[in-house]
C-alpha positions in Angstrom: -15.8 17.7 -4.6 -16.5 14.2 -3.7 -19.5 12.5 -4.6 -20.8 9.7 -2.3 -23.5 7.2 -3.8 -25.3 4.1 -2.8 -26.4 1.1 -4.3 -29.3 3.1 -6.9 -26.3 5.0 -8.1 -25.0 0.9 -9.0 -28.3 -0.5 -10.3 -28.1 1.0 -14.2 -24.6 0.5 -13.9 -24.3 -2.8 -13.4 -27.3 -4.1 -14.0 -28.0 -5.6 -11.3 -31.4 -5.3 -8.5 -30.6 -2.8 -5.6 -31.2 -6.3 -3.3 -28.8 -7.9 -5.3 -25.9 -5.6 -4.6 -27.1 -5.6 -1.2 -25.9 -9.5 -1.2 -23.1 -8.8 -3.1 -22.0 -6.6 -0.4 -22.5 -9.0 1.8 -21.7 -12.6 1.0 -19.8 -11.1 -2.1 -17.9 -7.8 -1.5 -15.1 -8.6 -4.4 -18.2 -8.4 -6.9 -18.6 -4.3 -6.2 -16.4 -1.9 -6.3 -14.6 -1.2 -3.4 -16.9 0.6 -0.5 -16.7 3.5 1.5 -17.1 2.7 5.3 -17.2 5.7 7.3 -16.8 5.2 11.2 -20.5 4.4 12.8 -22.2 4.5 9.2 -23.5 1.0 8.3 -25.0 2.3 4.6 -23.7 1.2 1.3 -21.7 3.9 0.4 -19.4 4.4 -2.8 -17.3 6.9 -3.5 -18.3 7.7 -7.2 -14.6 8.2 -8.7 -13.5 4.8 -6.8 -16.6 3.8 -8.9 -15.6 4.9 -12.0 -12.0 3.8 -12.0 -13.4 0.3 -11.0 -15.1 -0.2 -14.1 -12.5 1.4 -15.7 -10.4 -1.1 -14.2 -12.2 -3.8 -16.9 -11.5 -2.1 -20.0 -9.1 -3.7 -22.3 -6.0 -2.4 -22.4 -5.1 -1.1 -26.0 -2.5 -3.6 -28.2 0.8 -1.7 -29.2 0.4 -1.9 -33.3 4.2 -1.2 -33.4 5.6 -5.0 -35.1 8.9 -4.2 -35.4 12.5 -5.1 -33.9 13.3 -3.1 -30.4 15.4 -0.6 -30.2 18.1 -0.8 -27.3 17.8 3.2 -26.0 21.1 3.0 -25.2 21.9 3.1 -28.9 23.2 5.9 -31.1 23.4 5.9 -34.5 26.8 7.4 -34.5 27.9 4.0 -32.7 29.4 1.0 -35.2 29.2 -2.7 -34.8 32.2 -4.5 -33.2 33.9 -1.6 -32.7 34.7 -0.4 -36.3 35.1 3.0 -37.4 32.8 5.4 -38.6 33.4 6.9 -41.9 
């Protein structure tokens, strides 16, 4: 099911006044998350998911703690340098 919410869903979220997302919306639409607009509806609507993944969006992405050489995948360890011979 999808939930739909409007700017009081935003305000402990982000912090921010219900008027002040209400300019944001306006003068400042790449400061939200991205809005729901159905046909004839001028509310502030947000999908909550589109919401959620938005501030998802900001997370920091986690750093690979591997250090070490890469492997080329196309690599076998039955394969020899230079073309020698196995033993």
């Amino acid at each position: 099911m999808i939930n739909i919410v409007g700017p009081d869903y935003l305000v402990p979220i982000l912090h921010l006044p219900v008027d002040t997302i209400k300019v944001y919306a306006r003068q400042y639409p790449d400061r939200l998350p991205p809005r729901f607009r159905p046909p004839g509806i001028k509310k502030l609507l947000w999908v909550e998911a589109d919401v959620l993944a938005w501030i998802d969006s900001f997370r920091p992405k986690p750093k690979s703690i591997f250090k070490g050489r890469k492997v080329n995948p196309a690599y076998s360890p039955d394969q020899t340098v230079s073309g020698g011979s196995t033993v």
